[in-house]
C-alpha positions as CSV (number, residue, x, y, z in Angstrom):
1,X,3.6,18.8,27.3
2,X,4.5,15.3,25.8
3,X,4.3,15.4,22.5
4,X,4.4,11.4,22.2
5,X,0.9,11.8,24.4
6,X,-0.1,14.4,21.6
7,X,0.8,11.8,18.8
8,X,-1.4,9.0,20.9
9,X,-4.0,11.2,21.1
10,X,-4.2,12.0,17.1
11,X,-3.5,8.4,16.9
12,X,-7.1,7.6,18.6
13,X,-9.2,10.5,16.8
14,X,-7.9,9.3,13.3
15,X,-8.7,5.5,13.9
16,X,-11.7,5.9,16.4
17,X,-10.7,3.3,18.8
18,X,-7.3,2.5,21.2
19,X,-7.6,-0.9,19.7
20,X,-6.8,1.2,16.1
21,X,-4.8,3.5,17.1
22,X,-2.9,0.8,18.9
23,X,-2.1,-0.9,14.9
24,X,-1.2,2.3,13.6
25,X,1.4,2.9,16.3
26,X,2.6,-0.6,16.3
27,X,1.8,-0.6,20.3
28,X,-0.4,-1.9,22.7
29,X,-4.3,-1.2,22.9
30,X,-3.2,-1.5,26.8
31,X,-0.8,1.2,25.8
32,X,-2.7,3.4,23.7
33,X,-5.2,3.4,26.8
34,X,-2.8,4.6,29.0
35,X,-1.4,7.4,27.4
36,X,-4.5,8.9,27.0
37,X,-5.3,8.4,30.6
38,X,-2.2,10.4,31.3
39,X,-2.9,13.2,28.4
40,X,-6.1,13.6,30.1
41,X,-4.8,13.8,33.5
42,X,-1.7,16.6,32.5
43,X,-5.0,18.5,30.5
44,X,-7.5,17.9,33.4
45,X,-10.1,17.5,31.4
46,X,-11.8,14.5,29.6
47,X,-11.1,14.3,25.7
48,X,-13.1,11.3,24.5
49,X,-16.7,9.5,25.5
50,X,-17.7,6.3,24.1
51,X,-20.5,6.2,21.5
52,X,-22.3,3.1,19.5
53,X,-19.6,4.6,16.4
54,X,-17.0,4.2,18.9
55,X,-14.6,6.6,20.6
56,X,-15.8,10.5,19.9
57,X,-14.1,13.9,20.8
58,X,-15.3,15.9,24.0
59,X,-16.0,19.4,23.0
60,X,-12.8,20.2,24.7
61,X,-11.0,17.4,22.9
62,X,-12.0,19.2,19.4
63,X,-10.5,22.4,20.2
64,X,-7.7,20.3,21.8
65,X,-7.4,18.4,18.8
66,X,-7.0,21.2,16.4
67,X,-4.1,22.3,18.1
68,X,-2.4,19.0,17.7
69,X,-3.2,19.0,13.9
70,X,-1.3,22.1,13.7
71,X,1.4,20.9,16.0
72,X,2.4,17.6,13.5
73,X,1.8,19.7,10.8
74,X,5.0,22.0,12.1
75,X,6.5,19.2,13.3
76,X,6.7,17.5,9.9
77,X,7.7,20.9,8.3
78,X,10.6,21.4,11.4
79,X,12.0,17.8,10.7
80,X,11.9,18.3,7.0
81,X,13.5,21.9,6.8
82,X,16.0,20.0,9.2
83,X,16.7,17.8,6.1
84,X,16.9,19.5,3.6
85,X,19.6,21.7,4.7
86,X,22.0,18.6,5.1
87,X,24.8,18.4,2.4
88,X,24.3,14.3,1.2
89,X,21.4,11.9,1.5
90,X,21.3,9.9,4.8
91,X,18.5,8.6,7.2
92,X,15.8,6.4,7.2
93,X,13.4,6.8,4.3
94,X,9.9,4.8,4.6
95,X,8.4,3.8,1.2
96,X,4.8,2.1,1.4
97,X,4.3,-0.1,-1.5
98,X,2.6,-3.4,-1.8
99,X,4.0,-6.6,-1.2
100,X,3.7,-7.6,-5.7
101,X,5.6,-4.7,-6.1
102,X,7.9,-4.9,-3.4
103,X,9.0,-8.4,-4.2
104,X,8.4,-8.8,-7.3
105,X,9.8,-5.6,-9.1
106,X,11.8,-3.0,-6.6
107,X,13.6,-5.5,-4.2
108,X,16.2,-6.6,-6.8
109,X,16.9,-3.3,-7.2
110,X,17.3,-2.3,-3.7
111,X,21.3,-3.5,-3.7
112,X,22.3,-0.7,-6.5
113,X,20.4,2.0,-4.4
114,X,22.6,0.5,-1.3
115,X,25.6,0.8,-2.9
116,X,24.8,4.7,-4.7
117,X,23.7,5.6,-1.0
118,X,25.1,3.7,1.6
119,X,24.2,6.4,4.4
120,X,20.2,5.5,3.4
121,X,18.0,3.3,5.1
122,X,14.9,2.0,2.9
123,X,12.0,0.5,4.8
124,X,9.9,-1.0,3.2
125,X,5.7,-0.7,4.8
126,X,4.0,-3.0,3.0
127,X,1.0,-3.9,5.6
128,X,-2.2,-3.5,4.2
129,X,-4.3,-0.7,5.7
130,X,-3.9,2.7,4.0
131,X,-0.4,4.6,5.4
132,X,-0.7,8.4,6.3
133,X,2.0,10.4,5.2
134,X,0.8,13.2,7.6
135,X,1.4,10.6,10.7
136,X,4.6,9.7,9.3
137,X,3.8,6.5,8.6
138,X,5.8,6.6,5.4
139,X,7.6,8.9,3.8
140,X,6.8,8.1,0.0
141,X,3.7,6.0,-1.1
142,X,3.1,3.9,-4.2
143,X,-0.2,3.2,-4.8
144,X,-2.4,2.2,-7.8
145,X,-5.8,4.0,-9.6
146,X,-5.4,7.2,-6.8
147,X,-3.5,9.6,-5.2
148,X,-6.0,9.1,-2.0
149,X,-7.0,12.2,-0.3
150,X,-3.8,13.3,2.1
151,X,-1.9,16.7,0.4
152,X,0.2,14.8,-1.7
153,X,2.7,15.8,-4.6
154,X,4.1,13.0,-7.0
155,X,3.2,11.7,-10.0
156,X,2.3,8.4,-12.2
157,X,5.5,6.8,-13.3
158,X,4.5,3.7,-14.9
159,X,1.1,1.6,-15.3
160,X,0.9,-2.1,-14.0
161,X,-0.4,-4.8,-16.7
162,X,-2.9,-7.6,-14.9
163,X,-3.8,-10.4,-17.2
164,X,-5.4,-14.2,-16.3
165,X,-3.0,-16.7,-15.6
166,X,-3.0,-20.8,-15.5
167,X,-0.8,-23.3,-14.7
168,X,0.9,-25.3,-17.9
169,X,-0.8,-28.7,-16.3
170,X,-4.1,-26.9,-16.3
171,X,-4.2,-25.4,-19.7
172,X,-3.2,-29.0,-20.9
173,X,-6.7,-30.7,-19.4
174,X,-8.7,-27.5,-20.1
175,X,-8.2,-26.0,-24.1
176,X,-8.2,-22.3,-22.8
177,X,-10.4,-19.2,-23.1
178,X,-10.7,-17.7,-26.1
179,X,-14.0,-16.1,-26.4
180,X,-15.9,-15.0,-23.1
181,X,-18.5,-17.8,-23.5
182,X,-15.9,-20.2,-22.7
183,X,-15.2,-19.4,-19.4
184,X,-18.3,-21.3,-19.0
185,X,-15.7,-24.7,-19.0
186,X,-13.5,-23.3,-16.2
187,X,-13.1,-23.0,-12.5
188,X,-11.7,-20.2,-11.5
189,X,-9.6,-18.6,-8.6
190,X,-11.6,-14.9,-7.0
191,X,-10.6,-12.5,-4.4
192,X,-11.8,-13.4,-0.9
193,X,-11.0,-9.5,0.3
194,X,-12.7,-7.1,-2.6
195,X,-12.6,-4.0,-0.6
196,X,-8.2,-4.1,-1.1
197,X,-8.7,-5.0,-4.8
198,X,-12.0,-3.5,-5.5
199,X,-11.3,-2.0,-9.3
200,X,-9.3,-5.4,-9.7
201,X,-12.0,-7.6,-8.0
202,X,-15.0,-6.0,-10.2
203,X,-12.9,-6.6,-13.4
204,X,-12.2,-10.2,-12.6
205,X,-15.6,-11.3,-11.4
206,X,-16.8,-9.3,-14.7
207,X,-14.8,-11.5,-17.2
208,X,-15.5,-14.7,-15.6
209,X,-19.3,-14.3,-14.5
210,X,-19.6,-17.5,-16.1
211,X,-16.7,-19.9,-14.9
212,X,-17.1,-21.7,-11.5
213,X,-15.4,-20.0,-8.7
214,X,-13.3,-22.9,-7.2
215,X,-11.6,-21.2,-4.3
216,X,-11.1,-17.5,-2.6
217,X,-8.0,-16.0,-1.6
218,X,-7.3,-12.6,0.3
219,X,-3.9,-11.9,-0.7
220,X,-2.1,-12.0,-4.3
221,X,0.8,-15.1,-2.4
222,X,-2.5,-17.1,-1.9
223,X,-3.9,-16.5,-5.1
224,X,-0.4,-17.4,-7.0
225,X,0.0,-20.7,-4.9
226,X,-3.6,-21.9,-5.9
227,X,-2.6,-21.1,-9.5
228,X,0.5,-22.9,-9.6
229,X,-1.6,-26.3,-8.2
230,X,-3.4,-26.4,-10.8
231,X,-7.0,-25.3,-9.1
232,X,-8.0,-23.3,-11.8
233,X,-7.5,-19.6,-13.9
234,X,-6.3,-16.5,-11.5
235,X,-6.0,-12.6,-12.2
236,X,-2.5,-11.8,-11.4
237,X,-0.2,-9.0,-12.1
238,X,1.7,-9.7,-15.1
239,X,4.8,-9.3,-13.1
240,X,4.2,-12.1,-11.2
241,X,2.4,-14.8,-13.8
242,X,5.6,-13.7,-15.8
243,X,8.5,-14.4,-13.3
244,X,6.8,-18.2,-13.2
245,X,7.9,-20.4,-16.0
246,X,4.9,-23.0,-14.9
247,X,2.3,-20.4,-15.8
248,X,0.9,-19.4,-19.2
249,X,-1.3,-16.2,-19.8
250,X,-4.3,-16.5,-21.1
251,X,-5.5,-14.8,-24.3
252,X,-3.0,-12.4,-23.4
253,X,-4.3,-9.5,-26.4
254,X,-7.8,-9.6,-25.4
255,X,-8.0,-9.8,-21.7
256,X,-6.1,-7.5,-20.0
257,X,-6.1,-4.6,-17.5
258,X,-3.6,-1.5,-16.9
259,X,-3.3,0.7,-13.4
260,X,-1.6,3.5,-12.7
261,X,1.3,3.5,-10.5
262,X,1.6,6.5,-8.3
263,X,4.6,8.0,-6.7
264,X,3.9,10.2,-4.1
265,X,5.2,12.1,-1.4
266,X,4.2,15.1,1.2
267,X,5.3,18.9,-0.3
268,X,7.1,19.5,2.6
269,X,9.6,16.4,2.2
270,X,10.7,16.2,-1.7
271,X,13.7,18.4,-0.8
272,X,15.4,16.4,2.2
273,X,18.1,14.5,0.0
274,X,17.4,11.4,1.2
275,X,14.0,11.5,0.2
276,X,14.9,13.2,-3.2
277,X,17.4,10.4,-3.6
278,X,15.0,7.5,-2.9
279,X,12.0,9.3,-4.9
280,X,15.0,8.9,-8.2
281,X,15.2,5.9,-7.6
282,X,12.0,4.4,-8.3
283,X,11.1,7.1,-10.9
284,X,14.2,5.6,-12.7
285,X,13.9,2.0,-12.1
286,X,10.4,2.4,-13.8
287,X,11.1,3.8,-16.5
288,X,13.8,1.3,-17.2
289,X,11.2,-1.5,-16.4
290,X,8.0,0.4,-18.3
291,X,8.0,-2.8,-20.2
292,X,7.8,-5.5,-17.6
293,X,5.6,-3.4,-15.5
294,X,3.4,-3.0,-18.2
295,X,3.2,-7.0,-18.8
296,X,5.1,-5.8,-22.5
């Protein structure tokens, strides 16, 4: 049996579609459609009917299914015990972090890794929808407030400082907030897309509840641009309001917010060196940047 049909196939139950299975796999919906086809045809049976919800399992396809779970389970074991028994870290490691992180804190530190470990590819996934480690999607995740609810192992490593930021231009028209009741004076920049910064979102919209909200932004590039012109006061993490000499934080003692970082990984990977090796890394680069993570 083809076991790239079998990953299609888990591909479709997990995201309930082709057309999501078909992101997941960074293929084609026509793609995802026809591999299926083709499972179905080797199984000679049908493993999917449509629904209002969308694509469900067959009877068949759930007992079908459950032996596929078990099959990428091994798989990722096989490939990791594989691994593990090599001498020196080498192969491709996938680390899904978000794009402030990413460019903003690990990416200067990418070139020492490169040069400790030159026989280790780093990719970096920093697409928005959630990763699966199972899938391998990624390898290692960093991710903020949770550990989500794959069998992870890891641990926090550092917390992430988010304060409000304005542009030098701005905060010499408008006297900044001090007090809450002054937000009353100000325009301010929200999040278009609450359901990627929900804990973020809630604690911003609470603050300013009484400012005017002068423009919407899905993604933290957008929100940082809008800033910088001048439109009005934006949540950002301190490691970006920081890097940008323009920018001034406001009331920096009073209104501020700290998340987690998690580092995490699947059980069955922390022991292939390259992993391990990668997995040091950031652990250590955190702890040397606590600080600026932090927002000091």
């Amino acid at each position: 049996m083809d076991w790239d049909l079998c990953r299609t196939f888990n591909a479709v139950v997990d995201a309930g579609s082709y057309l999501g299975a078909s992101r997941q796999l960074r293929t084609s919906h026509p793609t995802v459609s026809r591999e299926v086809a083709a499972l179905e045809k080797q199984l000679g049976t049908k493993l999917f009917v449509r629904s209002d919800e969308g694509l469900v399992l067959t009877a068949r396809g759930r007992r079908f299914h459950e032996s596929t779970k078990a099959m990428a389970e091994a798989a990722l074991k096989a490939e990791a015990a594989a691994g593990a028994s090599g001498q020196s870290a080498r192969g491709v490691v996938k680390v899904s972090i978000g794009p402030t992180l990413a460019n903003f804190w690990l990416m200067p530190h990418i070139g020492a890794f490169i040069r400790q470990h030159p026989h280790v590819e780093i990719q970096l996934v920093t697409h928005p929808f959630p990763v699966s480690v199972r899938k391998r999607e990624a390898d290692i995740v960093l991710r903020l407030y949770q550990t989500g609810d794959e069998n992870l192992t890891g641990r926090k490593i550092a917390k992430l400082g988010v304060g409000f930021y304005a542009s030098r231009d701005y905060a010499a028209r408008c006297p900044l907030p001090e007090q809450r009741a002054a937000w009353k004076d100000h325009t301010v920049i929200g999040f278009a897309d609450k359901s990627s910064n929900s804990e973020l979102g809630r604690w911003s919209d609470h603050i300013t509840r009484d400012a005017t909200v002068a423009i919407r932004c899905s993604s933290q590039a957008d929100m940082l641009a809008a800033v910088r012109a001048g439109i009005g006061i934006c949540v950002l993490s301190c490691i970006v309001g920081d890097a940008h000499a323009d920018l001034i934080r406001v009331a920096p003692q009073k209104l501020a917010s700290l998340s987690d970082i998690w580092l995490l990984a699947h059980p069955d990977l922390i022991d292939q060196p390259s992993v391990r090796a990668v997995l040091e890394f950031i652990t250590a680069c955190a702890r040397d940047d606590r600080a600026l993570l932090r927002g000091r």
